[in-house]
TIZA-285800 format. One line per 10 residues: number of its first residue (from 1); their letters; for each residue x, y, z of C-alpha. Coordinates in nm, 2 decimals, decimal comma. Layout:
BEGIN
NUM	a	X/Y/Z | ...
//
This chain:
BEGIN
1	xxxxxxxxxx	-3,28/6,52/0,35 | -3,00/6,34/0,50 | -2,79/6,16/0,23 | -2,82/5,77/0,21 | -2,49/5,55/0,23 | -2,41/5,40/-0,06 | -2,48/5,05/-0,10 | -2,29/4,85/0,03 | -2,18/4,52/-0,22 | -2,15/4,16/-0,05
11	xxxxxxxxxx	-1,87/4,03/0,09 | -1,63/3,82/-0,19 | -1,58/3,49/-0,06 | -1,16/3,45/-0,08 | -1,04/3,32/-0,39 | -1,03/2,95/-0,40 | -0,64/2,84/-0,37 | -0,50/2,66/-0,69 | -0,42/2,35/-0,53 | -0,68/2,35/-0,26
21	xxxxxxxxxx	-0,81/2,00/-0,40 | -0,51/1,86/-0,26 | -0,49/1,73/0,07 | -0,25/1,64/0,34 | -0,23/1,28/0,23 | -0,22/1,36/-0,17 | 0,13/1,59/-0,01 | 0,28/1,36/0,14 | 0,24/1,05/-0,08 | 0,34/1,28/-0,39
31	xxxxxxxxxx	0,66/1,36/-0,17 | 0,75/1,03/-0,08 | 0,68/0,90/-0,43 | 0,98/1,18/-0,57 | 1,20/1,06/-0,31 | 1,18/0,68/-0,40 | 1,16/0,81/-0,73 | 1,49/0,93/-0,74 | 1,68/0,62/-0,65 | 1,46/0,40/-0,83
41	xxxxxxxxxx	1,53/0,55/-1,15 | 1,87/0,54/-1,12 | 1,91/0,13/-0,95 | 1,82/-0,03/-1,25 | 2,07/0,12/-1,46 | 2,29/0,04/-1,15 | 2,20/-0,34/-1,18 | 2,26/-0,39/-1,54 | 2,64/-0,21/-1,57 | 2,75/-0,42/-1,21
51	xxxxxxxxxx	2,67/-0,73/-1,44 | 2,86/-0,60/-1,76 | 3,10/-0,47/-1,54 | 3,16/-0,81/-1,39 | 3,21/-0,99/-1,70 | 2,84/-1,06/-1,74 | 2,64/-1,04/-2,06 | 2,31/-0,88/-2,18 | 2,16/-1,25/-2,12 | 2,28/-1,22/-1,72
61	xxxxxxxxxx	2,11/-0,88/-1,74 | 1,78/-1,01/-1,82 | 1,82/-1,27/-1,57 | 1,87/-1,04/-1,27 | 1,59/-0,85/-1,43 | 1,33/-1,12/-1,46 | 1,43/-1,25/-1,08 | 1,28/-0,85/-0,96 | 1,01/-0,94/-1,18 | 0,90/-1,27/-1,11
71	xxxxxxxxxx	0,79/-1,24/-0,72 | 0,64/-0,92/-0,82 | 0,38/-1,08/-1,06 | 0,28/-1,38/-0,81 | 0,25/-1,14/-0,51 | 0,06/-0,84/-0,67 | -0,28/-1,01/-0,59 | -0,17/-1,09/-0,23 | -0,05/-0,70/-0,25 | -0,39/-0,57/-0,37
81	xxxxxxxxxx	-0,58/-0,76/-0,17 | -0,42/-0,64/0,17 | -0,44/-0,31/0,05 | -0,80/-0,37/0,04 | -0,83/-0,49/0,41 | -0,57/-0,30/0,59 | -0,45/0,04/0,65 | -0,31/0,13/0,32 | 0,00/0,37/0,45 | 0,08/0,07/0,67
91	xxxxxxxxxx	0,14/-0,20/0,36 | 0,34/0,14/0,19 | 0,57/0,17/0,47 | 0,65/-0,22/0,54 | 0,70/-0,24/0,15 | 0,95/0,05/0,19 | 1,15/-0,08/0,47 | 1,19/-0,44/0,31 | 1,30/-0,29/0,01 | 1,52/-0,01/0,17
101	xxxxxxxxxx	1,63/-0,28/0,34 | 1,74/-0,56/0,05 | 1,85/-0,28/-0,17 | 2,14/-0,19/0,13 | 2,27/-0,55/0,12 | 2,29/-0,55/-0,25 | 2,46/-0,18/-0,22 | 2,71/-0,34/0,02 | 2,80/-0,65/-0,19 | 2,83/-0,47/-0,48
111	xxxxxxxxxx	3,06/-0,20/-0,32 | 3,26/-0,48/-0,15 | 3,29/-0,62/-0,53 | 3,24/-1,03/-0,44 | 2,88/-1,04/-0,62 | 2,76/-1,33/-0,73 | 2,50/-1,38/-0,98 | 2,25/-1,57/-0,76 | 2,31/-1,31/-0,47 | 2,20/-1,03/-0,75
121	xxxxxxxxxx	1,87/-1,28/-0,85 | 1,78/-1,38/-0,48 | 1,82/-0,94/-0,39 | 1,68/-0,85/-0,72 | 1,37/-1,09/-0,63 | 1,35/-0,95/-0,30 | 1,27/-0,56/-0,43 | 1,01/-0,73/-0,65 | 0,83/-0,82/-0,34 | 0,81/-0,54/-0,20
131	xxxxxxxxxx	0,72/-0,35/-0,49 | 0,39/-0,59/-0,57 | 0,28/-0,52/-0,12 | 0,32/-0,13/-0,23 | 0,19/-0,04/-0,58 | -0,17/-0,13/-0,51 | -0,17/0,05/-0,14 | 0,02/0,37/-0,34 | -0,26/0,37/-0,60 | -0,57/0,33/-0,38
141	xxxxxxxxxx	-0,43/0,61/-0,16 | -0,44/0,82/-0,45 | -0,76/0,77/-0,52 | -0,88/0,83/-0,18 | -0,64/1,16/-0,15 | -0,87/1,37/-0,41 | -1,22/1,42/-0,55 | -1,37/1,24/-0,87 | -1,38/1,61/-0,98 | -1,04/1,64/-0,96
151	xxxxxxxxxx	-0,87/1,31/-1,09 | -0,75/1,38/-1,43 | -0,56/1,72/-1,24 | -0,45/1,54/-0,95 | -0,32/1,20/-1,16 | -0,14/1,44/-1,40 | 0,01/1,66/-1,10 | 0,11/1,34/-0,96 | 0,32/1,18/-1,24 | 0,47/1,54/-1,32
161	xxxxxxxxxx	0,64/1,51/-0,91 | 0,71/1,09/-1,04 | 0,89/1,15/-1,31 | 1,04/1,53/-1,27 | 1,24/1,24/-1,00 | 1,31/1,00/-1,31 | 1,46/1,24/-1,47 | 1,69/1,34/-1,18 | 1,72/0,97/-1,07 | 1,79/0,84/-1,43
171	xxxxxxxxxx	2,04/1,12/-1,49 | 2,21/1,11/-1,15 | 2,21/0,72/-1,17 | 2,39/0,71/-1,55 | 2,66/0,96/-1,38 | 2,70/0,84/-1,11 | 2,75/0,49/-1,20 | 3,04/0,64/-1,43 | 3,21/0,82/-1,19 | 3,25/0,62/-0,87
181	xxxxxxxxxx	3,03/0,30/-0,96 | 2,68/0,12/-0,94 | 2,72/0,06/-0,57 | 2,67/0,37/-0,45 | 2,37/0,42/-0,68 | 2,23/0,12/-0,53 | 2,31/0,23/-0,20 | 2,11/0,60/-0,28 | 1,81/0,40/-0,37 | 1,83/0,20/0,00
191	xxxxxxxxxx	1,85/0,56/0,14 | 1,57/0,74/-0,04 | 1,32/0,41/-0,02 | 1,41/0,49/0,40 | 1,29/0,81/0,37 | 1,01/0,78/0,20 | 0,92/0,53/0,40 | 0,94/0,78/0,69 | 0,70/1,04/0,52 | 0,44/0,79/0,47
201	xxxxxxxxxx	0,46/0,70/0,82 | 0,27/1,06/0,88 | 0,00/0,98/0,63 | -0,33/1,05/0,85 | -0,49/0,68/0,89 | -0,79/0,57/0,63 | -1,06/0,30/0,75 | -0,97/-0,01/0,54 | -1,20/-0,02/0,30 | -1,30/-0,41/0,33
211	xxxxxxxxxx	-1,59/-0,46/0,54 | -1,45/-0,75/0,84 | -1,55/-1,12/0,86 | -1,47/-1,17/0,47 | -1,19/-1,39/0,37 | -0,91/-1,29/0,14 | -1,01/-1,58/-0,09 | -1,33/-1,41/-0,15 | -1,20/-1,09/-0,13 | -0,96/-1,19/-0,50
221	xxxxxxxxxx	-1,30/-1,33/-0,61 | -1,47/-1,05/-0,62 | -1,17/-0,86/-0,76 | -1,13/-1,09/-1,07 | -1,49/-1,03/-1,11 | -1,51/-0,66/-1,10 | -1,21/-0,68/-1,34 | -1,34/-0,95/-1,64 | -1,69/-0,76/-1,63 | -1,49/-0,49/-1,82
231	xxxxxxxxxx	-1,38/-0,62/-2,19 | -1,22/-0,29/-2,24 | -1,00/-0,33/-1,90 | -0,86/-0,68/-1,96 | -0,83/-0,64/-2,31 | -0,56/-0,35/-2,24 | -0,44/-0,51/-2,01 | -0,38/-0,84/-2,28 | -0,25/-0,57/-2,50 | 0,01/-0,47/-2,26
241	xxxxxxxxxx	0,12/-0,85/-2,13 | 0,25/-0,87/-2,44 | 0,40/-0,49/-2,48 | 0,57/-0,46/-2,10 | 0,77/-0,78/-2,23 | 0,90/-0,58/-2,51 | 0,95/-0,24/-2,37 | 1,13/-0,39/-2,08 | 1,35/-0,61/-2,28 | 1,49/-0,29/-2,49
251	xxxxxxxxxx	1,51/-0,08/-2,18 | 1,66/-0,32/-1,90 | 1,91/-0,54/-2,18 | 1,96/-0,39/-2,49 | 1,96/-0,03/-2,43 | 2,25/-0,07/-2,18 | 2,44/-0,34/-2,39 | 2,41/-0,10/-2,69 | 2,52/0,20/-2,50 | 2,83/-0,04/-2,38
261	xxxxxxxxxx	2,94/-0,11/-2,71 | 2,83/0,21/-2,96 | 2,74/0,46/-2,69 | 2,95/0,62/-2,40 | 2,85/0,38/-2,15 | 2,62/0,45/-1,87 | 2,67/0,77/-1,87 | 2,46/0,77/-2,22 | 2,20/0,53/-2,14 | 2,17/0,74/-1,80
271	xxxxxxxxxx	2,10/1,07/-2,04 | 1,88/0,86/-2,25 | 1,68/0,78/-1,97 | 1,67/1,13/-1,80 | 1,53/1,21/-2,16 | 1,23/0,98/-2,13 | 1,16/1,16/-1,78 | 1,15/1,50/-1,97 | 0,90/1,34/-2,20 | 0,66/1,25/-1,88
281	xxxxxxxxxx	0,70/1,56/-1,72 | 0,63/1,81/-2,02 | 0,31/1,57/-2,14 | 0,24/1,66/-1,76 | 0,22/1,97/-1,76 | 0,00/1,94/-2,08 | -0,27/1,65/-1,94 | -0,33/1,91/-1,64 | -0,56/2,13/-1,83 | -0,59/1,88/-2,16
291	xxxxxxxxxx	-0,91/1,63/-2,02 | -1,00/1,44/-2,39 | -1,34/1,32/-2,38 | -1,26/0,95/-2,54 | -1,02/0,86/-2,22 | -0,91/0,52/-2,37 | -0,90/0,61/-2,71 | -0,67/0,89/-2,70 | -0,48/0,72/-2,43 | -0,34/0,43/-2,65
301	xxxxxxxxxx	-0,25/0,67/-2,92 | 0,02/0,72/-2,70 | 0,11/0,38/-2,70 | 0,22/0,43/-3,04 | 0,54/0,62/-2,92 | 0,58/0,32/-2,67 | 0,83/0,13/-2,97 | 1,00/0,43/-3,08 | 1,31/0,38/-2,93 | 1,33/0,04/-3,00
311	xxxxxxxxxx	1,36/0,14/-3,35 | 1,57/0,40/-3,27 | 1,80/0,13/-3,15 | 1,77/-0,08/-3,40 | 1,86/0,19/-3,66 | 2,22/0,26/-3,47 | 2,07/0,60/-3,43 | 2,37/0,86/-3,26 | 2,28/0,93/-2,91 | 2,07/1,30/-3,00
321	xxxxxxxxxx	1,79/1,08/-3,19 | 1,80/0,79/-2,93 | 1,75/1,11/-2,67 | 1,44/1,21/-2,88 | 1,30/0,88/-2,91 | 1,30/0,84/-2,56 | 1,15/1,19/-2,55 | 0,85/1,06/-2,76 | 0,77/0,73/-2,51 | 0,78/0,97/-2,26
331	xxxxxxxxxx	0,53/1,16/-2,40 | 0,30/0,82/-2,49 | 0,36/0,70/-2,12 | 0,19/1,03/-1,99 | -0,08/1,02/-2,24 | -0,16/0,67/-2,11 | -0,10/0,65/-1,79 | -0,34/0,98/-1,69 | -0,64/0,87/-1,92 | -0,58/0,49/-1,78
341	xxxxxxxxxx	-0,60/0,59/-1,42 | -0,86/0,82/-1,50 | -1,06/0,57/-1,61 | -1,02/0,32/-1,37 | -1,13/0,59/-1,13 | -1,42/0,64/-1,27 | -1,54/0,25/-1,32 | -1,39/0,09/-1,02 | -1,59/0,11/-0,71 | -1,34/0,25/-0,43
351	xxxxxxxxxx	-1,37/-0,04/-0,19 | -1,26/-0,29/-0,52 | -1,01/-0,03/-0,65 | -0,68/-0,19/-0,51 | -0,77/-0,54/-0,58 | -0,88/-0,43/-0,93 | -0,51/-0,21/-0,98 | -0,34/-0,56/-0,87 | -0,49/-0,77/-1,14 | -0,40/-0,53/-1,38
361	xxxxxxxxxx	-0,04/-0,52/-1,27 | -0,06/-0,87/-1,26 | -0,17/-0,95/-1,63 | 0,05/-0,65/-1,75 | 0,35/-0,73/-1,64 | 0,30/-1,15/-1,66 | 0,51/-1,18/-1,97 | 0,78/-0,93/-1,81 | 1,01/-1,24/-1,68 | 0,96/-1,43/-1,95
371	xxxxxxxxxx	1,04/-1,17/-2,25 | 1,31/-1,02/-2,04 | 1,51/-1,36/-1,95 | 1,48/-1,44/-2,29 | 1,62/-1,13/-2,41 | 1,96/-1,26/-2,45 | 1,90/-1,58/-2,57 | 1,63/-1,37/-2,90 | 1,91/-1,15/-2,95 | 2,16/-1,44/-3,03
381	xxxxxxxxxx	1,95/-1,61/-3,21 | 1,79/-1,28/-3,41 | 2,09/-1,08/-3,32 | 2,10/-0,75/-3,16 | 1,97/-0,56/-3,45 | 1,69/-0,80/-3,52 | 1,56/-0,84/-3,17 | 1,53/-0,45/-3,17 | 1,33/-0,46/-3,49 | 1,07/-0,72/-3,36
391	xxxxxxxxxx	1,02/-0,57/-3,03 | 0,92/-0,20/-3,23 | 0,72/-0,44/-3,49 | 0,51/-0,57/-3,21 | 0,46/-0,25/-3,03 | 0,31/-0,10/-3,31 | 0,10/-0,38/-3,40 | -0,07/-0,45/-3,03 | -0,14/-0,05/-3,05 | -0,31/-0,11/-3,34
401	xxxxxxxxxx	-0,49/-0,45/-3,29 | -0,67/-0,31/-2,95 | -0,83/-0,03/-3,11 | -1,05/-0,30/-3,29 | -1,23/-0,30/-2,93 | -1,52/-0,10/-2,95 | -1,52/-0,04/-2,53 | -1,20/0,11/-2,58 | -1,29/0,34/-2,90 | -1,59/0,50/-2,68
411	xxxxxxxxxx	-1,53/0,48/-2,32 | -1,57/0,86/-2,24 | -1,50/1,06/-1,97 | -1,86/1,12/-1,75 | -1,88/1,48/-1,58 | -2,00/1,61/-1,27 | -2,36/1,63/-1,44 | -2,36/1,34/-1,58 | -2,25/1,14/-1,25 | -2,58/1,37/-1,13
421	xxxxxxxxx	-2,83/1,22/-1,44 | -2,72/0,86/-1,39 | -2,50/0,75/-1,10 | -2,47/0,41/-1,21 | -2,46/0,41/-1,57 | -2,48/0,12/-1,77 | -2,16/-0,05/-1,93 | -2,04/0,10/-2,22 | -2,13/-0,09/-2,56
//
């Protein structure tokens, strides 16, 4: 009896690659986003030692500050809503070139050293702009770039690339700015928001999402709508008016005027800085595989770190603690930002998403101008010390006061089965 060939077992399908989830245009726009990365992180500490180092004090610095801030909060809905309509690589690459473009004249004048203050708040004003056209495109293209199944990993893989290039950026920047001067910084950042600007340029084209023959009017209306249907949305969004004030007052005046007079300079603040990228990028690694069911609720237990350093500052910690608290808002920033975007991903219909991103920017960073021009002016009247205090008092107590929010306390995380039981679920209680 002849013998009978062993069975044969099916063929294995290959092993799934690691990343296969993300896509040509996830690639690129993480790529461009290290790139701009690295010179952004490093300008602002740029901007604030060419004031000090012109004679110019911590009250100019909030000036120049506010200016970048103030065009960015009265164009973000403008911004969201074109990113809504048009081609969103298109609005990212214009928004590169104008700023590429204002951040090489203020490189220039700073390098031919005849700066003025209002040249500094009309160039400073100019990068606002062009930041409030590209962070709602940059975030809807995101979203597009990977599956719902996959949001939590892709976010989290996405801020790891952003801020591994804050650390770089912040650390290059405080350096460099020592060594040879905050023009050349300034001039870096020109360069690297060019070239990112030429790798979104080979982002493969996405419909706009925005069905034709609607006006932009009604377009924003239906954007504010989708966005005050959700309490637990705006109400974060009220907590962090209130907190991007603070937090950018102790990081854009008094972290570099305190360096300046008990650090070593910019070369200090720089480290600080590079220390806060760390933070994001090791909280990273962790929110790749850590997916928390309560999204918003763990989320702002990470704002709690955001007023560490404040306090740190206020304290006249040496420069290892200061390192450590920045560290620790690092960490809280990650925790955030990945359960935030995460759950604005899940809520927001896709075709709404940018419109929705711009009116958060908008409320979050409202106050920004405000509490940042008037840094100066607080820490004269409170004193340096004392302004510190208040901005780590009200941190802590805005953490605390949303958690009273029951949307925020249960918003959870839906899975693939549970998209499958109920597509549209109901709002949360």
């Amino acid at each position: 009896m002849p013998s009978q060939p062993p069975p044969q077992s099916p063929p294995q399908p290959p092993p799934a690659r690691r990343f296969a989830w993300a896509g040509r245009n996830f690639r690129i726009q993480t790529a461009a986003t290290v790139v701009s990365g690295l010179g952004n992180a490093g300008a602002p500490i740029a901007t604030a030692f060419a004031v000090l180092g012109d004679g110019g004090s911590g009250t100019e610095v909030g000036y120049v500050t506010a200016a970048r801030l103030l065009p960015t909060v009265l164009l973000l809905v403008i911004g969201g809503a074109l990113a809504d309509r048009l081609p969103r690589h298109h609005v990212m690459v214009a928004a590169n070139l104008f700023s590429g473009l204002s951040q090489a004249v203020l490189a220039a004048l700073v390098l031919n050293g005849h700066t003025q203050l209002w040249q500094l708040l009309v160039l400073s004003a100019a990068g606002g702009a062009g930041f409030a056209l590209y962070a709602p495109a940059a975030e809807g293209m995101i979203l597009q770039s990977v599956p719902p199944d996959h949001a939590a990993r892709a976010f989290s893989v996405f801020r790891m690339g952003q801020n591994a290039s804050q650390i770089g950026g912040a650390a290059l920047g405080g350096a460099l700015t020592a060594a040879v001067g905050p023009g050349w910084v300034l001039g870096l950042d020109a360069v690297c928001f060019l070239i990112a600007a030429a790798l979104r340029f080979f982002l493969e084209a996405e419909a706009a999402p925005t069905a034709s023959g609607t006006t932009m009017l009604s377009e924003l209306r239906d954007g504010w709508r989708e966005f005050a249907s959700r309490r637990w949305l705006w109400v974060v969004v009220l907590q962090f008016s209130v907190l991007v004030a603070c937090i950018g007052a102790v990081e854009s005046v008094y972290g570099p005027v305190v360096a300046q007079e008990r650090l070593g300079g910019a070369a200090d603040w720089g480290l600080a800085m590079a220390a806060y990228g760390v933070g994001l990028v090791v909280t990273g690694l962790l929110m790749v595989r850590w997916q928390p069911r309560r999204i918003l609720l763990v989320g702002n237990w990470g704002v709690f770190l955001f007023g560490v350093p404040a306090l740190a500052l206020a304290l006249a910690a040496p420069l290892p603690v200061l390192i450590a608290a920045m560290f620790l808002s690092g960490v809280g920033v990650t925790v955030f930002g990945v359960n935030w975007m995460v759950a604005l991903q899940q809520e927001i219909p896709a075709e709404m998403f940018s419109r929705v991103c711009a009116y958060d920017h908008l409320g979050s960073l409202s106050l920004a101008p405000l509490g940042i021009a008037l840094a100066g002016p607080v820490s004269n009247a409170l004193g340096l010390s004392g302004a510190l205090w208040a901005c780590a008092v009200v941190s802590t107590l805005l953490s605390a006061a949303v958690l009273l929010e029951p949307q925020v306390r249960r918003l959870t995380r839906r899975t693939t089965a549970d998209a499958l039981v109920a597509p549209e679920p109901a709002p949360v209680p």
